[in-house]
NUTORGU-328608 format. One record per residue (C-alpha): residue number from 0; chain; y, z, x. Coordinates in steps of 0.25 Angstrom, whole numbers. Layout:
N
<atom NUM "A" <Y Z X>>
...
//
This chain:
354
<atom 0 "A" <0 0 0>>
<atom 1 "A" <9 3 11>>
<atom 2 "A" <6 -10 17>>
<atom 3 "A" <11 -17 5>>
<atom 4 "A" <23 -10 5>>
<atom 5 "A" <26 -13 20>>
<atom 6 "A" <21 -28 16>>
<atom 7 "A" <31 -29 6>>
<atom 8 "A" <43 -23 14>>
<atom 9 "A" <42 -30 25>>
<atom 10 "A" <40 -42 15>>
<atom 11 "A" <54 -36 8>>
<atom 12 "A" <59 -36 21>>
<atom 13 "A" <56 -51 25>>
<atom 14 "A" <65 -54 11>>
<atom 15 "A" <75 -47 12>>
<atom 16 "A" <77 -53 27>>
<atom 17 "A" <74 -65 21>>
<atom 18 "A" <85 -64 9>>
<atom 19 "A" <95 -58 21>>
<atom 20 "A" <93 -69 29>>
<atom 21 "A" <95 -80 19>>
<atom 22 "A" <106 -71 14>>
<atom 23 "A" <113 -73 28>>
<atom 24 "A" <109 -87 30>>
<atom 25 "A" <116 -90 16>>
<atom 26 "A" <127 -83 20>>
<atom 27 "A" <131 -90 34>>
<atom 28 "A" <128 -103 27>>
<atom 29 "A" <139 -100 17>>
<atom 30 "A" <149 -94 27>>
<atom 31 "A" <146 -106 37>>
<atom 32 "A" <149 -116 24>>
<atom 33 "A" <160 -108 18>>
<atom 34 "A" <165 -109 34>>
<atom 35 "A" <162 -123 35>>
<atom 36 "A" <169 -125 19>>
<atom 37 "A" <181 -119 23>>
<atom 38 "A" <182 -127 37>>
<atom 39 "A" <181 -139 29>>
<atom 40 "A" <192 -135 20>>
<atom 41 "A" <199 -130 30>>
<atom 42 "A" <198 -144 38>>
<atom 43 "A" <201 -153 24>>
<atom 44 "A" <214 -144 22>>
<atom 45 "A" <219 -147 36>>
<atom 46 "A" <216 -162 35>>
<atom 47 "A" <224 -161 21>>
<atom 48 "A" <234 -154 31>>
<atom 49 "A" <233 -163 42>>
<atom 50 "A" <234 -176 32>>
<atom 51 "A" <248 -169 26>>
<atom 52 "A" <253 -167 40>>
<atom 53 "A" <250 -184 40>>
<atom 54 "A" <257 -186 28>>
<atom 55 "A" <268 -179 31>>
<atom 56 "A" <270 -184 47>>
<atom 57 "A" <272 -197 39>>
<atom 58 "A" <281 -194 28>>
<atom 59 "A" <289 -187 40>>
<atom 60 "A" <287 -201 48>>
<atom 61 "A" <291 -209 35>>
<atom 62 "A" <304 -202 33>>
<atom 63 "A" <310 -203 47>>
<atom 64 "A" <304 -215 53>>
<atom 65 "A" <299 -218 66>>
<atom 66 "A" <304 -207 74>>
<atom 67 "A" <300 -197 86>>
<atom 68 "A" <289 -188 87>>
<atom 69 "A" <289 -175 78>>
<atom 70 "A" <280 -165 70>>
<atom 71 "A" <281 -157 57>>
<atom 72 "A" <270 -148 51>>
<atom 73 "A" <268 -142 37>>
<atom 74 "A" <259 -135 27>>
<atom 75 "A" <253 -137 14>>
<atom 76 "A" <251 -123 7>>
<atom 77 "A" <237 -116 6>>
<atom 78 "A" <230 -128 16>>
<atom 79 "A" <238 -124 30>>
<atom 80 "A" <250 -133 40>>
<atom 81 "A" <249 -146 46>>
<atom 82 "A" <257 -151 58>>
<atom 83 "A" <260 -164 62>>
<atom 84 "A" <265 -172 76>>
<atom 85 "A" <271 -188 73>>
<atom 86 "A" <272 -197 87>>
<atom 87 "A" <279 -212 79>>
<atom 88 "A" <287 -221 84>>
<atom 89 "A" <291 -234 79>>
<atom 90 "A" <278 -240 75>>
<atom 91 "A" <269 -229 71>>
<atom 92 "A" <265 -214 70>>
<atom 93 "A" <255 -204 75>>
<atom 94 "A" <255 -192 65>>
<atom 95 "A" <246 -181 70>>
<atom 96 "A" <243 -170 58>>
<atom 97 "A" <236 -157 60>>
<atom 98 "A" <232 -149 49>>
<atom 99 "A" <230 -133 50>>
<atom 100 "A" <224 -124 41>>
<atom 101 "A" <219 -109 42>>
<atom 102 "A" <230 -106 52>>
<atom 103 "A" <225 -116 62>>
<atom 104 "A" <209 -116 63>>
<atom 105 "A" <209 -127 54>>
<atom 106 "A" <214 -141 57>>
<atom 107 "A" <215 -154 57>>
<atom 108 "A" <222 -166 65>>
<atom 109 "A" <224 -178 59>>
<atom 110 "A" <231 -190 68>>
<atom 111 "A" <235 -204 60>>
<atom 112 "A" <243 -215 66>>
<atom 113 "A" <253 -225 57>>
<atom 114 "A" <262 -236 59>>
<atom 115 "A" <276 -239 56>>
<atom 116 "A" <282 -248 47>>
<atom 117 "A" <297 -249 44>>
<atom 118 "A" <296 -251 29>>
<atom 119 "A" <308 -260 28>>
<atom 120 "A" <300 -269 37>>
<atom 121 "A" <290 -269 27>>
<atom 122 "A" <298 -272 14>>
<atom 123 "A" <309 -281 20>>
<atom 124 "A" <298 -291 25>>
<atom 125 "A" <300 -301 15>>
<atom 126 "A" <311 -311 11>>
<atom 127 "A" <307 -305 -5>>
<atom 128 "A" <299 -294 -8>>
<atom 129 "A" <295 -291 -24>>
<atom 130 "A" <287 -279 -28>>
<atom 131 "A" <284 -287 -41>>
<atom 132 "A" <287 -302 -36>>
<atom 133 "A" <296 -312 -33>>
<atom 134 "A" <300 -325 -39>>
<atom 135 "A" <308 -337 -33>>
<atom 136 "A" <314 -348 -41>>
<atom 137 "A" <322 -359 -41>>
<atom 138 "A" <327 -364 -28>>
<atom 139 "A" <325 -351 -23>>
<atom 140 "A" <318 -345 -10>>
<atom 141 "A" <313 -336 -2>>
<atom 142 "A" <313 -337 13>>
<atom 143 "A" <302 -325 18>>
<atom 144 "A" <293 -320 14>>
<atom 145 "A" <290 -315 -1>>
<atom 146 "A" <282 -300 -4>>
<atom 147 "A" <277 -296 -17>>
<atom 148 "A" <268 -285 -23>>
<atom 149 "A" <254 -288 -28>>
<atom 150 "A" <255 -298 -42>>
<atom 151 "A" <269 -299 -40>>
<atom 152 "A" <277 -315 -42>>
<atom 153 "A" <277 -322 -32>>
<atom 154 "A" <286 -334 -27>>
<atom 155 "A" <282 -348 -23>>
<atom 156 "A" <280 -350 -11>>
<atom 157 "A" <286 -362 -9>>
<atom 158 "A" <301 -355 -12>>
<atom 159 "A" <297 -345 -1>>
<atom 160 "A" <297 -347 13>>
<atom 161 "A" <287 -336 20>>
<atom 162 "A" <275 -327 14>>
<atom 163 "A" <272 -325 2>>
<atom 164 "A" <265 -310 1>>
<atom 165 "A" <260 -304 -11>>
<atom 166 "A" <256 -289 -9>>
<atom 167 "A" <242 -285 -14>>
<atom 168 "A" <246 -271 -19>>
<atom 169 "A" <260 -269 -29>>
<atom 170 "A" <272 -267 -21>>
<atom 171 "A" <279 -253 -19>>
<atom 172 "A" <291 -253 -13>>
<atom 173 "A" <301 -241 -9>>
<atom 174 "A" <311 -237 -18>>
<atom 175 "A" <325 -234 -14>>
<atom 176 "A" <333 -223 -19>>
<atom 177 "A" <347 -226 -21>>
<atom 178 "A" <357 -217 -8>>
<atom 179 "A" <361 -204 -15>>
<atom 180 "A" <376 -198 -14>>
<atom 181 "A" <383 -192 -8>>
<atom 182 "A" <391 -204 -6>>
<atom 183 "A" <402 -209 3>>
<atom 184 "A" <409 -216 -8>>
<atom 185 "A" <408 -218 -24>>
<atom 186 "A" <414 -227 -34>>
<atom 187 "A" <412 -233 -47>>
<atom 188 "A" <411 -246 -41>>
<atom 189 "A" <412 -255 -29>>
<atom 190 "A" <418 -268 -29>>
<atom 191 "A" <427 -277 -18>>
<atom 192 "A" <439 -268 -22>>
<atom 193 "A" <431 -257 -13>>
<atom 194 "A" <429 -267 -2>>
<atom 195 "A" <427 -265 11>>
<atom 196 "A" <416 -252 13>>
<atom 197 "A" <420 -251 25>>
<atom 198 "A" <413 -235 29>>
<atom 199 "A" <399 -234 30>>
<atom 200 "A" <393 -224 20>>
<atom 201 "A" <385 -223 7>>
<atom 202 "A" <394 -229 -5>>
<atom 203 "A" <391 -224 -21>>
<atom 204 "A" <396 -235 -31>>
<atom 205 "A" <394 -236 -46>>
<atom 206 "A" <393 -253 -47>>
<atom 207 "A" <397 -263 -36>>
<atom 208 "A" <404 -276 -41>>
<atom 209 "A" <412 -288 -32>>
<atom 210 "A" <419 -298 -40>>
<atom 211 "A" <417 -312 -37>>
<atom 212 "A" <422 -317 -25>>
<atom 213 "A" <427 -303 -22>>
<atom 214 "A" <421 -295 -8>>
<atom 215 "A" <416 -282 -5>>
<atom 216 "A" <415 -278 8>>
<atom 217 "A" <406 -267 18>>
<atom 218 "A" <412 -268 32>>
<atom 219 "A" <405 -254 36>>
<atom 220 "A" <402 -254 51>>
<atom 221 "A" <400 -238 53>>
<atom 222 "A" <388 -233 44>>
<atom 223 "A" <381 -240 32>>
<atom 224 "A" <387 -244 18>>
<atom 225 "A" <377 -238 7>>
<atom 226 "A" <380 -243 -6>>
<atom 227 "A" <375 -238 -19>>
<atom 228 "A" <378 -245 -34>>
<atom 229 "A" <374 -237 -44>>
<atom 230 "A" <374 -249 -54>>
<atom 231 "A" <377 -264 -54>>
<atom 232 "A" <381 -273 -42>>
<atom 233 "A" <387 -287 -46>>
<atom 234 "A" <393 -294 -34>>
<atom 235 "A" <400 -307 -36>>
<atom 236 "A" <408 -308 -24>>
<atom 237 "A" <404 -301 -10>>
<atom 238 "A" <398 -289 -4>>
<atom 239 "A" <402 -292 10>>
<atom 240 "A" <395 -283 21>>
<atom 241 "A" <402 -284 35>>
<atom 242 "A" <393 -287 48>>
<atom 243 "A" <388 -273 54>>
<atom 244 "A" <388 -267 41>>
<atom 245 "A" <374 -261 33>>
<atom 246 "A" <377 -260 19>>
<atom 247 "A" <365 -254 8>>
<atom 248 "A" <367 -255 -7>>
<atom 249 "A" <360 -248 -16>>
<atom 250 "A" <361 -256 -29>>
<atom 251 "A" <356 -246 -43>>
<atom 252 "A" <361 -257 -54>>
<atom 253 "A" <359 -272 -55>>
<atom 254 "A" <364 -279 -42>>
<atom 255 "A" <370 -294 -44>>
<atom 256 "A" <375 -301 -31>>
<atom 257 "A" <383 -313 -33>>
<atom 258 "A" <394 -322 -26>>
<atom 259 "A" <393 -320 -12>>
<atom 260 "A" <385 -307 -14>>
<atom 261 "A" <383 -299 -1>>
<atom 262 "A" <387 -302 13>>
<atom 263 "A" <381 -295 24>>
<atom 264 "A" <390 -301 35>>
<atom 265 "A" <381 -296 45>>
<atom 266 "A" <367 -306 41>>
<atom 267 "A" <357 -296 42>>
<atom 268 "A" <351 -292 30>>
<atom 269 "A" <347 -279 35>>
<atom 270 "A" <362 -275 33>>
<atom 271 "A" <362 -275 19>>
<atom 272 "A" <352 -269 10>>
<atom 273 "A" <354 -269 -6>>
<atom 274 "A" <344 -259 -12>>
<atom 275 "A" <343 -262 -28>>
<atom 276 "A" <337 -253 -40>>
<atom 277 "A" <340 -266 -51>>
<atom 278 "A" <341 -280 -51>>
<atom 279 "A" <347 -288 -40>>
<atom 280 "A" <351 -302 -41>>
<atom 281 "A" <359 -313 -32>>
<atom 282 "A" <365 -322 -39>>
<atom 283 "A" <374 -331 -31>>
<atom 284 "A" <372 -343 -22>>
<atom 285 "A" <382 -337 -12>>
<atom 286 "A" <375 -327 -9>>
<atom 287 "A" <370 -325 6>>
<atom 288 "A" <364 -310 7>>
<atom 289 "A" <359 -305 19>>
<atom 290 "A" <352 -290 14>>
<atom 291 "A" <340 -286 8>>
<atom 292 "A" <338 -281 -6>>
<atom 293 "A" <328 -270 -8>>
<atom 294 "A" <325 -268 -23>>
<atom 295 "A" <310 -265 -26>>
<atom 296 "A" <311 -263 -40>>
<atom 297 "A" <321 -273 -45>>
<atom 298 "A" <321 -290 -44>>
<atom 299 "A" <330 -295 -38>>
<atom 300 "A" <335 -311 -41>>
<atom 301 "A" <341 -322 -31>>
<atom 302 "A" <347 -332 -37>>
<atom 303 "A" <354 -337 -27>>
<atom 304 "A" <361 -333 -12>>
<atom 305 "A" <352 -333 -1>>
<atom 306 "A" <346 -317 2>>
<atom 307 "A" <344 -315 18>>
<atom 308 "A" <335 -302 20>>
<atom 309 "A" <326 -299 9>>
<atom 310 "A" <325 -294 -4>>
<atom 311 "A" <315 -285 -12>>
<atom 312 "A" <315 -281 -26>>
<atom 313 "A" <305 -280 -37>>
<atom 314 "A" <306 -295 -43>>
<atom 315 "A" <313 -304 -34>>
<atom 316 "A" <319 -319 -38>>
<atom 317 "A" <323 -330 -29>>
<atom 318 "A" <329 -340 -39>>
<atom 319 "A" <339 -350 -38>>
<atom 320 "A" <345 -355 -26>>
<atom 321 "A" <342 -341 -21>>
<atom 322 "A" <334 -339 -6>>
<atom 323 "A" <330 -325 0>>
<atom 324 "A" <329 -326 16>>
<atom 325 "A" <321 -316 22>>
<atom 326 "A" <328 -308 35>>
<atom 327 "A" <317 -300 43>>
<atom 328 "A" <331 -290 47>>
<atom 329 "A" <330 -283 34>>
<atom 330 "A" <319 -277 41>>
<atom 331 "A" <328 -267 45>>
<atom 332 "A" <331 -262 31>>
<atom 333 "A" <326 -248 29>>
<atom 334 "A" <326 -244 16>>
<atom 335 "A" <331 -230 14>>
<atom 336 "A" <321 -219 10>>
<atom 337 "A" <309 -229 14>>
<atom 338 "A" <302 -223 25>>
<atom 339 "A" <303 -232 38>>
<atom 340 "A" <288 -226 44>>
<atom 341 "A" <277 -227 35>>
<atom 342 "A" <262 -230 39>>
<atom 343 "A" <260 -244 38>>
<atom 344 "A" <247 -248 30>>
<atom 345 "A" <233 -249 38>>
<atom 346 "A" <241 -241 50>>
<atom 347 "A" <236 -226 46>>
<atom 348 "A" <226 -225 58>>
<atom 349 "A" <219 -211 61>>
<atom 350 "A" <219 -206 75>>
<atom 351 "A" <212 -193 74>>
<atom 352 "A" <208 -184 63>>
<atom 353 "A" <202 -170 68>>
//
């Protein structure tokens, strides 16, 4: 009897070793997954850190353009910091991001490299560009090339004199907003009696109108002329902008450019730049416009007058005895609150993510 017992106590024994040693198997595995579950976790939330710190080494790069070397860090609350190092020059960008969490123990490096494209370069690369399509008619004609977004109108090609390229995605094009005040000036209205603008400086104005054979002049040399109409622009005589001077107008109304329309002394089109939120039409056969017309959610007509530069609005018409000629200065345009340094497409290339 006494065997028995000490069988079954030994047995007793063996199980209860048996249990406490599954029991402490059991519970290293769980501490060694929960360890390994909360690495993970911790490395995905300093990749999340690390790709923030991307993001925002380019929105940094996208706001002050091609610069020297610099570094910003920042946090996202509840996941931990990230700091980040920029190297760029003219053509691209190496944007190094590390991610931290857990007060250091944890992160993550993640190094990309992008191009850089002037975005002006991009959208003044055409004689016409329309988001929706572009027409020409008449005796009109285009001599450049033509852009227009996927299934948009596009001209014959015989009335045009380079490519033809129709985008296989919808066009999106920047907006830009009208300058905000304070102004240098304000009026009611501009017209020749106000002639010559002979300060540089940013110019408020409720309507702009020239009378027929009348002339307005800008012979700033110092600083830029900005212009803003708050409505309507009809000009029947001349806007006359004196060589050496940069002149911008911002257009909120309908823009009509008749008689001589306006004269930029100097020949580069890069020197006068009409930005327009409705529609803008030449009218006059006397027209010789060197300027670019930025517009993209308005058409713009040409009914006669010759264009030198480019222009680029929603709809755009050649009809006529109207001709756009396409000047690669305007180029050199850069359109306010577009960012200059953006990754072109295709030139995201990862260089070490660790």
């Amino acid at each position: 009897m006494k065997e028995n017992k000490g069988y079954i106590m030994v047995l007793a024994l063996i199980v209860a070793s048996a249990c406490l040693l599954y029991t402490l198997i059991l519970t290293v595995r769980v501490f060694v997954q929960r360890r390994q579950v909360d690495y993970s976790y911790s490395r995905e939330k300093a990749l999340a850190l690390a790709e923030s710190g991307v993001d925002a080494g380019l929105a940094t790069l996208n706001q002050i353009g091609p610069s020297s070397p610099f570094t910003l860090s920042g946090s996202i609350e509840g996941m931990g910091t990230f700091t980040v190092e920029v190297v760029n020059s003219t053509t691209e960008a190496t944007i190094t991001s590390t991610g931290i969490v857990n007060r250091g123990s944890t992160q993550i490096r993640r190094t990309v490299r992008v191009q850089a494209i002037d975005l002006a370069a991009l959208i003044f690369d055409a004689a016409v560009i329309g988001v929706t399509g572009v027409k020409v008619s008449g005796t009109g004609y285009i001599d450049g090339d033509v852009v227009v977004g996927s299934g948009g109108e596009t001209p014959d090609p015989d009335k045009v004199s380079g490519e033809i390229r129709e985008l296989d995605i919808p066009m999106e094009l920047p907006k830009v907003p009208p300058p905000s005040g304070p102004f240098d000036f304000e009026d009611d209205k501009l017209t020749e009696d106000d002639s010559p603008i002979s300060s540089g400086g940013t110019y408020r104005f409720g309507s702009m109108q020239i009378s027929s054979n009348k002339v307005l002049e800008i012979t700033a040399t110092d600083a830029p002329v900005i212009i803003y109409i708050e409505g309507n622009v009809n000009i029947n005589g001349e806007v006359r902008i004196a060589s050496g001077s940069t002149v911008t107008l911002y257009v909120s109304g309908n823009t009509s450019i008749a008689g001589r329309g306006i004269v930029n002394e100097s020949g580069d089109p890069s020197k006068f730049v009409l930005y327009g939120y409705s529609k803008c039409d030449f009218t006059s056969e006397n027209i010789n416009f060197y300027g670019a017309v930025y517009a993209p959610e308005i058409s713009i007509k040409v009914t006669g007058g010759l264009i030198q530069g480019c222009l680029v609005g929603n709809t755009v018409s050649v009809g006529g005895g109207g001709e756009v000629r396409y000047d690669p200065r305007v180029k050199n345009i850069h359109i306010p609150d577009v960012p200059k340094f953006v990754f072109a497409p295709g030139s995201w290339e990862e260089i070490k993510n660790f």
